[in-house]
C-alpha positions as CSV (number, residue, x, y, z in Angstrom):
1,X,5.6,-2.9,-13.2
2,X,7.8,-0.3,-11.6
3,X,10.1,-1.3,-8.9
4,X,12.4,1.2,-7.3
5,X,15.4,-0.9,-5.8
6,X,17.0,1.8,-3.7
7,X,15.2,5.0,-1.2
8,X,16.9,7.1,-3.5
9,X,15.3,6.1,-6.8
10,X,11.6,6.2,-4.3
11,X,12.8,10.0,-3.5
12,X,13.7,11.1,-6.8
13,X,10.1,9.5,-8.4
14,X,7.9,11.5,-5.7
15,X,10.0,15.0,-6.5
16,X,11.0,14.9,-2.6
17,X,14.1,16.9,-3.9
18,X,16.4,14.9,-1.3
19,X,18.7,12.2,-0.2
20,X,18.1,9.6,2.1
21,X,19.6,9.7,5.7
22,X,21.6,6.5,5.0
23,X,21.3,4.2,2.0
24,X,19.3,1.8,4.0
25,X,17.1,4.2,6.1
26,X,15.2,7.4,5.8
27,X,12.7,9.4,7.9
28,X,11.1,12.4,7.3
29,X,7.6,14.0,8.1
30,X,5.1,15.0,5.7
31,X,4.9,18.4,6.6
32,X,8.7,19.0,5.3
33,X,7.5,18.0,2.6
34,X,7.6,21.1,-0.1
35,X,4.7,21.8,-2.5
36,X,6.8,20.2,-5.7
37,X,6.0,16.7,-4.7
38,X,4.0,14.6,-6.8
39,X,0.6,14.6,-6.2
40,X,0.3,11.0,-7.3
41,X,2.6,7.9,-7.5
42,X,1.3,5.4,-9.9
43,X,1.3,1.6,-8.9
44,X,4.4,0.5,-7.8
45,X,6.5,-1.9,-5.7
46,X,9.6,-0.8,-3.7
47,X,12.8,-3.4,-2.7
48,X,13.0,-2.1,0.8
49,X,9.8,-1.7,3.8
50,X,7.9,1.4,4.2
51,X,5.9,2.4,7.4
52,X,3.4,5.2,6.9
53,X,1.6,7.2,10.6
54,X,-0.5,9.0,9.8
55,X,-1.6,12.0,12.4
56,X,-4.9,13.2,10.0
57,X,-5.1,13.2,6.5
58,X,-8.3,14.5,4.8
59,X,-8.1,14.1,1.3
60,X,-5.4,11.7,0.1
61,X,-5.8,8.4,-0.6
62,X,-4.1,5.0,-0.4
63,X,-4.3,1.6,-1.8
64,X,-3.5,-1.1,-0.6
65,X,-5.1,-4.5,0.3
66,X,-7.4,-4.3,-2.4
67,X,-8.9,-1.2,-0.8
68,X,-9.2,2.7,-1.0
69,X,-8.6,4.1,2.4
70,X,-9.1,8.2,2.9
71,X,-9.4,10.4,5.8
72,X,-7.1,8.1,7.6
73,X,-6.9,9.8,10.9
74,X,-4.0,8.0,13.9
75,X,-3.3,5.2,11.5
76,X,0.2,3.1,10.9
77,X,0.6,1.2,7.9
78,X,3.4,-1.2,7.2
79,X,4.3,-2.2,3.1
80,X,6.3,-4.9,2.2
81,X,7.9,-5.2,-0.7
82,X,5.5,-7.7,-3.1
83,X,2.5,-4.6,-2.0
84,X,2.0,-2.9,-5.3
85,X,1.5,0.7,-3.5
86,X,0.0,3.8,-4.9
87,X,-1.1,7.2,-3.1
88,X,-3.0,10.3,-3.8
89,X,-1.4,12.8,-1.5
90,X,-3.4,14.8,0.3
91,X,-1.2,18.0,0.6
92,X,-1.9,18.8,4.3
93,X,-1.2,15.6,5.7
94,X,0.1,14.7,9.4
95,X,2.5,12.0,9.7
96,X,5.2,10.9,8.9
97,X,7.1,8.3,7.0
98,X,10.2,5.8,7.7
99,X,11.9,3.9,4.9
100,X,14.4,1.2,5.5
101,X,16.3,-1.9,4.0
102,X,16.5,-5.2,5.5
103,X,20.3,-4.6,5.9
104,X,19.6,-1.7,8.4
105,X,17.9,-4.1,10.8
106,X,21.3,-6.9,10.6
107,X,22.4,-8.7,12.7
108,X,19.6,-8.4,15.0
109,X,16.8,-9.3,12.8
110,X,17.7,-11.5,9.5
111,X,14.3,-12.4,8.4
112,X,11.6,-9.0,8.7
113,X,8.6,-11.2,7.0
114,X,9.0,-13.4,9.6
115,X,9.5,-11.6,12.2
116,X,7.0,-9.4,11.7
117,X,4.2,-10.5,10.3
118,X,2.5,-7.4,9.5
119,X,4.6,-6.5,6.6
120,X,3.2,-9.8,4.3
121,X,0.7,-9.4,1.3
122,X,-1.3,-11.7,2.8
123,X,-1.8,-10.5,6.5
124,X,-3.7,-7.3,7.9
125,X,-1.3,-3.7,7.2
126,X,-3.4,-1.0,8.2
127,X,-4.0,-0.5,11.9
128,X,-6.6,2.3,13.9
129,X,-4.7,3.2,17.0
130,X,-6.1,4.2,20.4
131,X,-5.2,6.8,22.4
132,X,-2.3,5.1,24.4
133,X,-1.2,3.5,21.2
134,X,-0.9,7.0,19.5
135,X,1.0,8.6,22.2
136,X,3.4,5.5,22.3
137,X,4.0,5.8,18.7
138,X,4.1,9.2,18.5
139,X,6.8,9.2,20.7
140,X,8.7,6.6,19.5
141,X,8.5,8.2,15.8
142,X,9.7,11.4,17.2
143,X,12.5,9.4,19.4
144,X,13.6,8.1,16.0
145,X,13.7,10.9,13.9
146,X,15.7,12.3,16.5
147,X,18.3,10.2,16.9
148,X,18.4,9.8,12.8
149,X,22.3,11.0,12.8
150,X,23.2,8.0,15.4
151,X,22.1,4.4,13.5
152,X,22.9,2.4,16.1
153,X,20.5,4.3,18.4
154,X,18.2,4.4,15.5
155,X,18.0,0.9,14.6
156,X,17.5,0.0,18.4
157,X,14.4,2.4,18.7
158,X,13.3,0.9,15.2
159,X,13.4,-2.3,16.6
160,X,11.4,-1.5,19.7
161,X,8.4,0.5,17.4
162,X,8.5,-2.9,15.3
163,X,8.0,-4.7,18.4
164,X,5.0,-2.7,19.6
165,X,3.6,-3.0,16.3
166,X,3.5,-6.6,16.7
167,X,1.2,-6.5,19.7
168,X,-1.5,-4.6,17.2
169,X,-1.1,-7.7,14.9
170,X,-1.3,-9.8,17.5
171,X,-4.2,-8.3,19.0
172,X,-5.8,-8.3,15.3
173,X,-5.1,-12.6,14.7
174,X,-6.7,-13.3,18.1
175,X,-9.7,-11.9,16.6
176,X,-9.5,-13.7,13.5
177,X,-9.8,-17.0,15.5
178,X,-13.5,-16.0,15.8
179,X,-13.4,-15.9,11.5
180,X,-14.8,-18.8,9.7
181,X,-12.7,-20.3,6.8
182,X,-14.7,-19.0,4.3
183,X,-14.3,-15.6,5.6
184,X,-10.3,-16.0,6.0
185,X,-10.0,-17.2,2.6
186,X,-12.1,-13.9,0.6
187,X,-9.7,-11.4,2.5
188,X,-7.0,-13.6,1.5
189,X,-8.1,-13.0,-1.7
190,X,-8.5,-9.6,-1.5
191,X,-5.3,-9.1,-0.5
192,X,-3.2,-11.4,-3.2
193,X,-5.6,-9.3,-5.7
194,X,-4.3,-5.6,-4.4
195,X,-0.8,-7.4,-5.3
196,X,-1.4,-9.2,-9.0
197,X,-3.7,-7.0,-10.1
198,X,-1.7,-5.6,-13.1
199,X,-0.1,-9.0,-14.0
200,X,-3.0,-11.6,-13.3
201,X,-6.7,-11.1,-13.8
202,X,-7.8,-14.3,-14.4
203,X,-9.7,-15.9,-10.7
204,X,-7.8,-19.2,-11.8
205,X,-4.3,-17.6,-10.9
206,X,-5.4,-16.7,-7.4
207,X,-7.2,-19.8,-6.9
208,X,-4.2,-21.8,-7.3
209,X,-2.3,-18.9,-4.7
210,X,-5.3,-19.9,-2.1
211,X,-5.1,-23.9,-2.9
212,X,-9.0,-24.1,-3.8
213,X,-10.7,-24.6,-7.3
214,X,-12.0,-21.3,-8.9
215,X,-15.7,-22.3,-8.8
216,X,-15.3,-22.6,-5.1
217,X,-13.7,-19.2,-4.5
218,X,-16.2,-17.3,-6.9
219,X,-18.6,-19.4,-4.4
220,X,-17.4,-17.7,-1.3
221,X,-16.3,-14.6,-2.6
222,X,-19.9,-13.7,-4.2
223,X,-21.2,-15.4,-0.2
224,X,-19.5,-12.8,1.8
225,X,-19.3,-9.8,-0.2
226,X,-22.5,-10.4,-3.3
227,X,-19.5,-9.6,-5.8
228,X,-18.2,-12.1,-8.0
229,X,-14.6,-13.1,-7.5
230,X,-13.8,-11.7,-11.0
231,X,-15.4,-8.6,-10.4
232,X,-12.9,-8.0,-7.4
233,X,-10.2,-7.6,-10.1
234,X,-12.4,-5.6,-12.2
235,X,-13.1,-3.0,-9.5
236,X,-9.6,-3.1,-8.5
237,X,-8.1,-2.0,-11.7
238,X,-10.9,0.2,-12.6
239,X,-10.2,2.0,-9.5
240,X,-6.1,2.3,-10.0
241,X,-7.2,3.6,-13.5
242,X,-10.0,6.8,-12.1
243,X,-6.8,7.6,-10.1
244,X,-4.1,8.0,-12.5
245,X,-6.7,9.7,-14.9
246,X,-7.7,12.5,-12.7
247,X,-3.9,12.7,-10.4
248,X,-1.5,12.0,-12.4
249,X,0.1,13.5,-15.6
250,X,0.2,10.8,-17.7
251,X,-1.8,10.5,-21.4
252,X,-4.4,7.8,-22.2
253,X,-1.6,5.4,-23.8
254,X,0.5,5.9,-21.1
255,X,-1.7,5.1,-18.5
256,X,-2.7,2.1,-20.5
257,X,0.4,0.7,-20.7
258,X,1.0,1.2,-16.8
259,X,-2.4,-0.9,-16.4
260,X,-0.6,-3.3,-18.5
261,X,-3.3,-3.7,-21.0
262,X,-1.8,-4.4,-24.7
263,X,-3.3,-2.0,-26.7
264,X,-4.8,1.4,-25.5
265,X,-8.2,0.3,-27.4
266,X,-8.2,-2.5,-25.0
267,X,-7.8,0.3,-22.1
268,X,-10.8,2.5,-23.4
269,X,-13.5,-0.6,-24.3
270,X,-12.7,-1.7,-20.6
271,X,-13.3,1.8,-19.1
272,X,-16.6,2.2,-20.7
273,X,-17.9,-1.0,-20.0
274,X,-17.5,-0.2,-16.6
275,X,-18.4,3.7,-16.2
276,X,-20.4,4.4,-19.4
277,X,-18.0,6.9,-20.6
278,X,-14.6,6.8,-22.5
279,X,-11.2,7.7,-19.8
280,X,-10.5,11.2,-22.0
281,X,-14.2,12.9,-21.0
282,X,-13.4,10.9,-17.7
283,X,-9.7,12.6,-17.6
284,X,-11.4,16.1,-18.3
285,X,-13.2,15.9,-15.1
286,X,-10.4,16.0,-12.8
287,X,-11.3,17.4,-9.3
């Protein structure tokens, strides 16, 4: 699994053709972005926190949480760094992005997971905004960016947009008091899933994460959503693989090894047991 340890090593990987603003914080808008950026970023994790807002994006995709989420229109996101992250990028997108380390945020926050929830694999990271919402953090995006040259400024203004954002979560867990168990525990699972899914895809690993037997969580799972637990990771990796074959520029092999199966035999008999049709004829199709 690819792991890029620094906003540099992020930058250089997407082709964004420059540095960060400091070592342990970045911000930048999409539409500065130039036409040489990769269209695609295969699965990944990244040793630093990544908030996403996105204005309108029509096209591009994102995963994360298990889920494909397009046509993401006055959204934040917040990725933490065990989220296995990939992206389509949809070349007209509004929005913009901020990057940081949890050194930027020291000495007034030491622990980010715990202080804000919102970042954790196992909580909700995707959030619709209102109308007040979006003009709040609009304006505190833009209040950011610029004061980028000025990190004590920044990191004060980063702070209060964190802040805000816990109000959304909080506003999301008082609805999830309403949730039964049952429910709780599948997007629980959905979520470890979007984060394991190259390195696990047995149900017994996550069943042990979720401290329930396996026949109990294929129980649920197959309750609330008529899926078997086990196709969850199926579907998961099936749809990381129709990504990299029509986005990226990687062969067959390659992307087989990305998807961390041993052989690229292995790769092919999976992907036309599930779509009827080798990857290559699949690969030819790109849109």
């Amino acid at each position: 699994m690819v792991r890029y340890d620094s906003l540099s090593d992020l930058l250089n990987a997407s082709n964004i053709g420059r540095e960060p603003t400091y070592e342990d914080f970045d911000i930048f808008y999409f539409d500065q972005l130039g036409a040489e950026v990769k269209k695609m970023m295969p699965p990944h994790r990244r040793k630093f926190y990544t908030l996403i807002f996105f204005k309108d994006q029509k096209s591009g995709q994102i995963s994360i949480n298990q889920s494909q989420h397009a046509s993401l229109t006055d959204v934040i996101l917040f990725q933490g760094m065990e989220h296995i992250f990939s992206f389509v990028r949809d070349k007209d997108v509004e929005g913009g992005v901020i990057l940081f380390k949890d050194s930027f945020l020291l000495p007034h926050i030491e622990n980010i997971d715990q202080a804000f929830p919102f970042f954790s694999v196992l909580n909700q990271n995707l959030f619709h905004l209102n109308l007040t919402e979006q003009e709040t953090f609009k304006q505190l995006f833009d209040f950011i960016y610029a004061e980028r040259g000025n990190p004590r400024i920044g990191k004060l203004l980063l702070l209060a947009l964190l802040e805000k954002s816990n109000h959304l979560y909080s506003a999301y867990s008082s609805e999830e008091k309403y949730l039964s168990k049952k429910t709780l525990t599948v997007r629980k699972y959905k979520s470890l899933i979007s984060n394991s899914f190259l390195e696990n895809r047995e149900v017994g690993f996550y069943a042990d994460q979720l401290n329930v037997s396996s026949n109990y969580l294929n129980e649920i799972v197959k309750l609330e959503t008529g899926m078997s637990a086990k196709r969850h990771i199926s579907e998961r990796v099936l749809l990381e693989a129709k990504n990299l074959l029509h986005y990226s520029e990687m062969d067959i092999t390659e992307i087989s090894y990305v998807l961390q199966f041993s052989e690229p035999t292995h790769f092919t008999k999976f992907f036309k047991k599930e779509t009827g049709m080798t990857p290559k004829p699949f690969q030819d199709q790109k849109p």
